[in-house]
KEKOLPA-608809 format. One record per atom (N, C-alpha, C): residue number from 1; atom name; x, y, z. Coordinates in nm, 4 decimals, padded with zeros to 6 digits, always signed. Example, Ala and Ser with C-alpha at 12.3 -4.5 7.8 and 13.67 -1.06 7.14 Angstrom:
2
1	N	+01.3190	-00.5690	+00.7800
1	CA	+01.2300	-00.4500	+00.7800
1	C	+01.3200	-00.3300	+00.7800
2	N	+01.2850	-00.2250	+00.7080
2	CA	+01.3670	-00.1060	+00.7140
2	C	+01.2900	+00.0030	+00.7870
This chain:
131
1	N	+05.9731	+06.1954	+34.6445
1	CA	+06.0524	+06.3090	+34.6877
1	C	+05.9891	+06.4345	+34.6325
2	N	+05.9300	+06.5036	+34.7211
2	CA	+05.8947	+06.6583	+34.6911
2	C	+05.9948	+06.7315	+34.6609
3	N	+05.9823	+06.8957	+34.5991
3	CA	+06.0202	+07.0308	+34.5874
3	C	+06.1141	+07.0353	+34.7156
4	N	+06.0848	+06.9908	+34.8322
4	CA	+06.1215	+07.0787	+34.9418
4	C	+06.2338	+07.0064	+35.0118
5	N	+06.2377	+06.8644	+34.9745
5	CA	+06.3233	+06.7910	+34.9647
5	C	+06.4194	+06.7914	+34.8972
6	N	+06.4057	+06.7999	+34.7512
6	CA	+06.5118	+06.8258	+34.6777
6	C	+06.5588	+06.9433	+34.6969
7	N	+06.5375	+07.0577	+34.7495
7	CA	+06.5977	+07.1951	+34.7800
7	C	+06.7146	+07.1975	+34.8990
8	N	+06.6341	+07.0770	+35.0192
8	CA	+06.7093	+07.0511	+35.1093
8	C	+06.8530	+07.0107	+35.1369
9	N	+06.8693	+06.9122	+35.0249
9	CA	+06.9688	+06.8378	+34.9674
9	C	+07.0688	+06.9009	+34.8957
10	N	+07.0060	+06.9857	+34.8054
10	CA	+07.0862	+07.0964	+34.7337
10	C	+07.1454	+07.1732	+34.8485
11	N	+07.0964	+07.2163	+34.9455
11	CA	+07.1689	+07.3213	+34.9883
11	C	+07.2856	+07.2553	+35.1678
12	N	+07.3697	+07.1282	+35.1309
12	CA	+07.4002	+07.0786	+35.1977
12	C	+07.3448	+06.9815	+35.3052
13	N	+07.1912	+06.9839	+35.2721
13	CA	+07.1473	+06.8729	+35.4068
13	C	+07.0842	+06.9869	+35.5125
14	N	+07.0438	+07.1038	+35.4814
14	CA	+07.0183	+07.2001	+35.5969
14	C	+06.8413	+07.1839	+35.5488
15	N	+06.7857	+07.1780	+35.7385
15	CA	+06.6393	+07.1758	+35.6807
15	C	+06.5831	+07.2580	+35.7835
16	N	+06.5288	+07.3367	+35.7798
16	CA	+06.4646	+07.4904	+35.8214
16	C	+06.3647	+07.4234	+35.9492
17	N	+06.2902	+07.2668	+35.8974
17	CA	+06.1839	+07.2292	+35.9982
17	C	+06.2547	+07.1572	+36.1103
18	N	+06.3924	+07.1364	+36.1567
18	CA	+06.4058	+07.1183	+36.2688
18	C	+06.4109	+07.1795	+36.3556
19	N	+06.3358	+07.1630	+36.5137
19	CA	+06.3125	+07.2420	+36.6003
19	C	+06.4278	+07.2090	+36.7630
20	N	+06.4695	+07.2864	+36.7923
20	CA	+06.5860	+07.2277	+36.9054
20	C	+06.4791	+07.1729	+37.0179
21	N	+06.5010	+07.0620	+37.1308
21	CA	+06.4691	+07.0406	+37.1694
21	C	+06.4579	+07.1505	+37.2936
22	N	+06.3428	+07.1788	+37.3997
22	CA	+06.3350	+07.2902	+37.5065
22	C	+06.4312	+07.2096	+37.5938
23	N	+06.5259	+07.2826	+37.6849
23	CA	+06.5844	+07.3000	+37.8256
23	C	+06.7374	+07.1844	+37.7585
24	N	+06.7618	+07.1834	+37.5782
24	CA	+06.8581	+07.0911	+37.5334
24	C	+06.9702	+07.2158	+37.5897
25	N	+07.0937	+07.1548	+37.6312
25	CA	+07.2179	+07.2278	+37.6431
25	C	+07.2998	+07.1334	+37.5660
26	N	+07.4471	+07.1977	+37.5313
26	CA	+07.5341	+07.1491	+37.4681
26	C	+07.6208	+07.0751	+37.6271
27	N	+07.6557	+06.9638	+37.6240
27	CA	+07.7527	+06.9174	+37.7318
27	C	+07.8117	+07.0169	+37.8016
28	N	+07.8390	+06.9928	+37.9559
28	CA	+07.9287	+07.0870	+38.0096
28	C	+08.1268	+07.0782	+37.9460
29	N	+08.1714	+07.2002	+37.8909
29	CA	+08.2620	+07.2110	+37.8930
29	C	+08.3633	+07.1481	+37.9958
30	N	+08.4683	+07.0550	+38.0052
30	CA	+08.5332	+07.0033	+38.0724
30	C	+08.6269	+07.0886	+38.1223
31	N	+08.6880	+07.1042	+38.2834
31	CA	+08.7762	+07.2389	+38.3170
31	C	+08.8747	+07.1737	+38.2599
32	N	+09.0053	+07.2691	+38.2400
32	CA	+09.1175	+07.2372	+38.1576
32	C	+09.2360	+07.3761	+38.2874
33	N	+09.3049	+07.2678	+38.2620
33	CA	+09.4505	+07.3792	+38.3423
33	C	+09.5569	+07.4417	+38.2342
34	N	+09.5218	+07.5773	+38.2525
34	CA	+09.6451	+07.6284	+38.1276
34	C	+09.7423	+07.7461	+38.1983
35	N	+09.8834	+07.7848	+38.1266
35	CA	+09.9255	+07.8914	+38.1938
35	C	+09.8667	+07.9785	+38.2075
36	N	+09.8878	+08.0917	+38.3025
36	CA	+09.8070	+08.2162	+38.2877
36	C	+09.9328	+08.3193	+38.1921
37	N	+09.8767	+08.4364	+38.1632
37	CA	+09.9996	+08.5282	+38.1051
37	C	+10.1351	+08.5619	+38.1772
38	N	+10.1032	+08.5124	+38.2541
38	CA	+10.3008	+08.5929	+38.3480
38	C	+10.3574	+08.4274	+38.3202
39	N	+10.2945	+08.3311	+38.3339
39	CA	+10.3653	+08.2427	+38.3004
39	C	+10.4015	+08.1885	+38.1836
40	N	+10.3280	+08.2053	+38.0969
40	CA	+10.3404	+08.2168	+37.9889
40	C	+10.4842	+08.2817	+37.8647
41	N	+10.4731	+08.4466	+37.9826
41	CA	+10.5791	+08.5197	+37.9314
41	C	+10.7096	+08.4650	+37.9959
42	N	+10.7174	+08.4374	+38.0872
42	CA	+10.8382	+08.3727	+38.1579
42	C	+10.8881	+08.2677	+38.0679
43	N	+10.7995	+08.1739	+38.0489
43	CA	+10.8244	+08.0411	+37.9780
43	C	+10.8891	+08.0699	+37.8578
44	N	+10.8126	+08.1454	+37.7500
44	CA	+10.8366	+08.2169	+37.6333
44	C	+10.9651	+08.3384	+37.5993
45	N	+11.0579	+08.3616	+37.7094
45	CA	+11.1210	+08.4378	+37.7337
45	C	+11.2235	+08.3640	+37.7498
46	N	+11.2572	+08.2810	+37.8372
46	CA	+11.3273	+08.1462	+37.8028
46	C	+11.3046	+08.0794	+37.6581
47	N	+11.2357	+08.0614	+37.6160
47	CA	+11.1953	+07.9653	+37.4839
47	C	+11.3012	+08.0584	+37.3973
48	N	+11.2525	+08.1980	+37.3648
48	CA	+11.3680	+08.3051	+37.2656
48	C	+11.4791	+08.2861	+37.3432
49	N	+11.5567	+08.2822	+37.4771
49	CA	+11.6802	+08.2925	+37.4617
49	C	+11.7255	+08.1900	+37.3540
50	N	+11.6520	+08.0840	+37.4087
50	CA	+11.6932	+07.9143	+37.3791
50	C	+11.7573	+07.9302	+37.1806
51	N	+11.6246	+07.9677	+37.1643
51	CA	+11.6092	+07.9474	+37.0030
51	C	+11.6971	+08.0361	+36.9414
52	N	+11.7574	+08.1530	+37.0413
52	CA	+11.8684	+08.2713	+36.9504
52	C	+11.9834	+08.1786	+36.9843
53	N	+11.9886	+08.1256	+37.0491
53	CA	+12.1075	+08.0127	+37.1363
53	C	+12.1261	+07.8867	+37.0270
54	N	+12.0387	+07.8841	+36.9400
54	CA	+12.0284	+07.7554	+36.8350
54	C	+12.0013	+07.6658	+36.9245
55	N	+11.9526	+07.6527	+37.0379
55	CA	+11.9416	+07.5095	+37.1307
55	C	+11.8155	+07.4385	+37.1013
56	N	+11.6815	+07.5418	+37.0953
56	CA	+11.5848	+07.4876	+37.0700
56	C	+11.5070	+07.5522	+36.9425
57	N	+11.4088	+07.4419	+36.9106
57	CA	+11.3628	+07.4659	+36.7387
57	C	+11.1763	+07.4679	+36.7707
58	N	+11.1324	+07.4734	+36.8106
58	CA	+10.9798	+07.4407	+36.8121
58	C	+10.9323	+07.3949	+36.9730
59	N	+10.7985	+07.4274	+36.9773
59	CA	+10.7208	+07.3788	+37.1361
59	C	+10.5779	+07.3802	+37.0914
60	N	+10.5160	+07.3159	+37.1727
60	CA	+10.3904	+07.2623	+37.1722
60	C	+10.3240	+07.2761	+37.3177
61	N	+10.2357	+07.3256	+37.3134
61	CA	+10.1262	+07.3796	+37.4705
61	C	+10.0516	+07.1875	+37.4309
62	N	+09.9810	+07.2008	+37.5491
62	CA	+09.8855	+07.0857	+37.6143
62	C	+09.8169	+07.1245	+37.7042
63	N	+09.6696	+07.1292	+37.6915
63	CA	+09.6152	+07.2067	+37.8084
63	C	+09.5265	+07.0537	+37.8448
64	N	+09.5760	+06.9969	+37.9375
64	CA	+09.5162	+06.9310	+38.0289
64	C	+09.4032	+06.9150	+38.0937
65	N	+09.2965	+06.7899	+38.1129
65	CA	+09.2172	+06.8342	+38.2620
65	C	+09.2946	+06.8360	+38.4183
66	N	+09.4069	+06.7777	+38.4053
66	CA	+09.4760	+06.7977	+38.5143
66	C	+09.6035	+06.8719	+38.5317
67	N	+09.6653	+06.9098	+38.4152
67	CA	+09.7781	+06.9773	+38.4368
67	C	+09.7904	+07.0821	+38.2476
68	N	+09.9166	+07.1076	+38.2484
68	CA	+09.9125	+07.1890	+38.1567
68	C	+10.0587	+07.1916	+38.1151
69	N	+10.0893	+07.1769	+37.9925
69	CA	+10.2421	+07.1201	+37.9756
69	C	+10.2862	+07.1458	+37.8305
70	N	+10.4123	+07.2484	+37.8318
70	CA	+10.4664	+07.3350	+37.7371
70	C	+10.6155	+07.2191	+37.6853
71	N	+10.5993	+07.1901	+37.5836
71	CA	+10.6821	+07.0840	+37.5810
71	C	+10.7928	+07.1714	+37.4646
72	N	+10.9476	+07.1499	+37.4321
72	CA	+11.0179	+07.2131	+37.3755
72	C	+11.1375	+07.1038	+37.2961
73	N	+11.1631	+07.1528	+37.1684
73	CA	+11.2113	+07.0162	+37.0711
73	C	+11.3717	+07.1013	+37.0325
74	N	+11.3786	+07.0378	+36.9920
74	CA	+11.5484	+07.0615	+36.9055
74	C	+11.4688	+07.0521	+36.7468
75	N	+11.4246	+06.9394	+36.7383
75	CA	+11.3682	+06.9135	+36.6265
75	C	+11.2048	+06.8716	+36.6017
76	N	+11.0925	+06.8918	+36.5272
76	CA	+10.9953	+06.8900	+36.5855
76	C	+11.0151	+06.7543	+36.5739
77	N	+10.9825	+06.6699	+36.4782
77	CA	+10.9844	+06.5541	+36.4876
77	C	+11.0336	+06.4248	+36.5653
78	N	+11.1707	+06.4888	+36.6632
78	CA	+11.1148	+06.4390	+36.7811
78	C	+11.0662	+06.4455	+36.8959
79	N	+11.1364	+06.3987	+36.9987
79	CA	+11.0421	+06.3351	+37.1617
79	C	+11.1040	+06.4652	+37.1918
80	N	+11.0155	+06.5550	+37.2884
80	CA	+11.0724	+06.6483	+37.3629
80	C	+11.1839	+06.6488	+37.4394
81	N	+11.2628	+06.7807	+37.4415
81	CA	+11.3764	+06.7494	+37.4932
81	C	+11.3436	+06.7648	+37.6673
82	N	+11.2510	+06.9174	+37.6905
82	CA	+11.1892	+06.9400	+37.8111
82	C	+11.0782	+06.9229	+37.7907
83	N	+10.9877	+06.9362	+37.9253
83	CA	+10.8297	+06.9512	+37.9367
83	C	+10.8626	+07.0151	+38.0658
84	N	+10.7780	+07.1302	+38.0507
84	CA	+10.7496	+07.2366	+38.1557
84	C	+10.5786	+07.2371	+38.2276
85	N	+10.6059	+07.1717	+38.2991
85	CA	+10.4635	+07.1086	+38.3737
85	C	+10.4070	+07.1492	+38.4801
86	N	+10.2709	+07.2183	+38.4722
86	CA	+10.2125	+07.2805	+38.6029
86	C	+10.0866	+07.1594	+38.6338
87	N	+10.0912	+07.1728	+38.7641
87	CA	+09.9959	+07.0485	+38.8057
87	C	+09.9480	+07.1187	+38.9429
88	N	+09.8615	+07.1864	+38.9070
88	CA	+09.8326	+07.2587	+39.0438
88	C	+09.7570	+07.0981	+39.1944
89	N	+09.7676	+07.0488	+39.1461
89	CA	+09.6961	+06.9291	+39.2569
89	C	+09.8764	+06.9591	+39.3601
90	N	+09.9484	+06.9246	+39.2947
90	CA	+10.0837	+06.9534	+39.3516
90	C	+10.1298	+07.0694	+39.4222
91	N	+10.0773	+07.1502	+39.3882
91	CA	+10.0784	+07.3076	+39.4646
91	C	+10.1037	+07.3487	+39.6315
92	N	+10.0359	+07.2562	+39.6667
92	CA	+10.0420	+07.2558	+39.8202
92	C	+10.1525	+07.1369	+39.8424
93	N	+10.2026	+07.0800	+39.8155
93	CA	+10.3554	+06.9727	+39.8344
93	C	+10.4637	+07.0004	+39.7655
94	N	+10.4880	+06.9432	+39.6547
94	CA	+10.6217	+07.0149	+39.6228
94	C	+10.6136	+07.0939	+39.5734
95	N	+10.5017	+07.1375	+39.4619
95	CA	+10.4899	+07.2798	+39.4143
95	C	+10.4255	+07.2266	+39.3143
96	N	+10.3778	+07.3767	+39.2472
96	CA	+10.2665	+07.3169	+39.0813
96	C	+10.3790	+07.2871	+38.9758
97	N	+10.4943	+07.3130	+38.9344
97	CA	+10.5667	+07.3676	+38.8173
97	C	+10.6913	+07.2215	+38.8553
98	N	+10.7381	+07.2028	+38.7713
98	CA	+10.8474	+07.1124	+38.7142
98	C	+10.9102	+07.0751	+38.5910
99	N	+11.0236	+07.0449	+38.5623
99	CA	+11.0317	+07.0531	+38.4198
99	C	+11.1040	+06.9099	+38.4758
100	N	+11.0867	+06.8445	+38.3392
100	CA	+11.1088	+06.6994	+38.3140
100	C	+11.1554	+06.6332	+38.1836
101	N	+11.3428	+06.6058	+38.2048
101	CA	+11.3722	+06.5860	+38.0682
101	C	+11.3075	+06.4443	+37.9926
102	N	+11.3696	+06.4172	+37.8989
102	CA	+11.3679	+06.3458	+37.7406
102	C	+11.2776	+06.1757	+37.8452
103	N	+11.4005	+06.1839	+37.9099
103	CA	+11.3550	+06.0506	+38.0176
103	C	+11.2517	+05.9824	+38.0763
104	N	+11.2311	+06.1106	+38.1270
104	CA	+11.0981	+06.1328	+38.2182
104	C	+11.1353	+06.1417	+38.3395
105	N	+11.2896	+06.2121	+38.4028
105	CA	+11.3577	+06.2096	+38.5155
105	C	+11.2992	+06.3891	+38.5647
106	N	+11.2671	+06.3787	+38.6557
106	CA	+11.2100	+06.5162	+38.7189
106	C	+11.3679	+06.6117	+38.7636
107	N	+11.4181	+06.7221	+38.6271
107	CA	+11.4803	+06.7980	+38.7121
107	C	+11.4796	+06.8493	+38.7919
108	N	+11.3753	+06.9230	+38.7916
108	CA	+11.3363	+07.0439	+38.8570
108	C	+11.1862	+07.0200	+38.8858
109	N	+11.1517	+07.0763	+39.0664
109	CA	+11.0080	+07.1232	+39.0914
109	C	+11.0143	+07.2113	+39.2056
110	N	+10.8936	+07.2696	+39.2280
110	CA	+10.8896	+07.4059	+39.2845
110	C	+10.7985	+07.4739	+39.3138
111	N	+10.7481	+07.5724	+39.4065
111	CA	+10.6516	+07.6768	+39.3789
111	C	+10.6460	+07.7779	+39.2988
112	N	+10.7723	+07.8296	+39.2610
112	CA	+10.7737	+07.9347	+39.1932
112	C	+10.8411	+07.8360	+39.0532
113	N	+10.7627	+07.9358	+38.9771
113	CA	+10.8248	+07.9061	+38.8029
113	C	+10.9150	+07.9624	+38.7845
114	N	+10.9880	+08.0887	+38.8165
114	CA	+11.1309	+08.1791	+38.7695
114	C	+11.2392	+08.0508	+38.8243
115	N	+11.2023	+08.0026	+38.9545
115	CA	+11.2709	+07.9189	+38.9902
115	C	+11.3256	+07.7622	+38.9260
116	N	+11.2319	+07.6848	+38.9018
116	CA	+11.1882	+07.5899	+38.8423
116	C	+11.2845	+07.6207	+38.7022
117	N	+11.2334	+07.7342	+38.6734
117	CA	+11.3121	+07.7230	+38.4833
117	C	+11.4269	+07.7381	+38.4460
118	N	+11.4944	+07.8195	+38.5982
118	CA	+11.6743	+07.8394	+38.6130
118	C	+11.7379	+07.6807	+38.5624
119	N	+11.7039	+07.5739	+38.6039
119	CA	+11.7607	+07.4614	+38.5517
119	C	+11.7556	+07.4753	+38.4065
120	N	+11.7197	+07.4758	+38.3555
120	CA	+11.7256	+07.5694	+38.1896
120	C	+11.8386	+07.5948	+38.0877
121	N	+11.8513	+07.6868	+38.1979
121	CA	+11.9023	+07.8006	+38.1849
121	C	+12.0492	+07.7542	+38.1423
122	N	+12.0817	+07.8380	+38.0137
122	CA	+12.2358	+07.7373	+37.9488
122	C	+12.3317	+07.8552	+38.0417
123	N	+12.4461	+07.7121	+38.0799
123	CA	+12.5520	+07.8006	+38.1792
123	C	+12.6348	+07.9175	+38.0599
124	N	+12.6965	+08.0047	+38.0769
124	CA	+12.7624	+08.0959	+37.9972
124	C	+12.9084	+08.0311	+38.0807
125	N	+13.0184	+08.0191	+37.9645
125	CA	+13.1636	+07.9574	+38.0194
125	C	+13.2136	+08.0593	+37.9797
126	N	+13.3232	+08.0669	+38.0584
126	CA	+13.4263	+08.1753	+37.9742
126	C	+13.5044	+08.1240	+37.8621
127	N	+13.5459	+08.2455	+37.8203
127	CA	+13.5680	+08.1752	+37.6668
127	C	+13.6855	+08.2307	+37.6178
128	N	+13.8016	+08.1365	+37.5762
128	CA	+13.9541	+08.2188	+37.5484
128	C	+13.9251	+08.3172	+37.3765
129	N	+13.9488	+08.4342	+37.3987
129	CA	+13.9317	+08.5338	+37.2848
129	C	+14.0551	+08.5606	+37.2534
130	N	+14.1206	+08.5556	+37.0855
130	CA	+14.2373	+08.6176	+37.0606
130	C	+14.1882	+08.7333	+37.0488
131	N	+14.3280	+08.8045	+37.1180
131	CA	+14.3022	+08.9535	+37.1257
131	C	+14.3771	+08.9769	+36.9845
């Protein structure tokens, strides 16, 4: 073991004489489906009513190669209560967007997301107030 070796070693395993191979690329990046920002804010706009509502506690994104899916807990630790799911392959039939409870029973699907997320949406009851 030479000088130049032992220096190598010292400084994590990094060695100055490797040369990259010509025309090497790193793998092609795999496409991935994610919200864009309006959906995003929609989703997330719902998410704060929810959480000032005490209904929901935590969510988790999933960016998919085929779809893209915002999932929302009571508690993190468990199974989602919703999953808010865009699947653009679906886009042209029933629609990209659906939300799908604990089950895996499809409430809601649609073209539009404002639409889709009204199932959500906690009913307001009226409520007896002493005056």
């Amino acid at each position: 073991m030479n000088d130049s070796d032992t220096d190598a070693s010292e400084r994590g395993g990094e060695r100055s004489d490797l040369i990259p191979l010509a025309g090497s690329q790193p793998p092609p990046a795999r496409p991935v489906v994610a919200f864009d920002r309006r959906e995003l804010d929609q989703i997330l706009r719902l998410y704060g009513r929810m959480v000032a509502d005490g209904e929901w506690r935590d969510y988790a994104i999933d960016l998919l190669r085929d779809r893209a899916v915002f999932s929302v807990f009571r508690r993190s630790s468990e199974m989602p209560l919703y999953r808010i799911e865009k699947d653009p392959k679906l886009a042209r039939r029933q629609g990209a967007y659906s939300v799908v409870a604990t089950n895996g029973m499809i409430l809601k699907r649609g073209h539009e997301l404002a639409t889709v997320l009204r199932v959500l949406e906690k009913k307001r009851h009226l409520r007896l107030v002493d005056a």
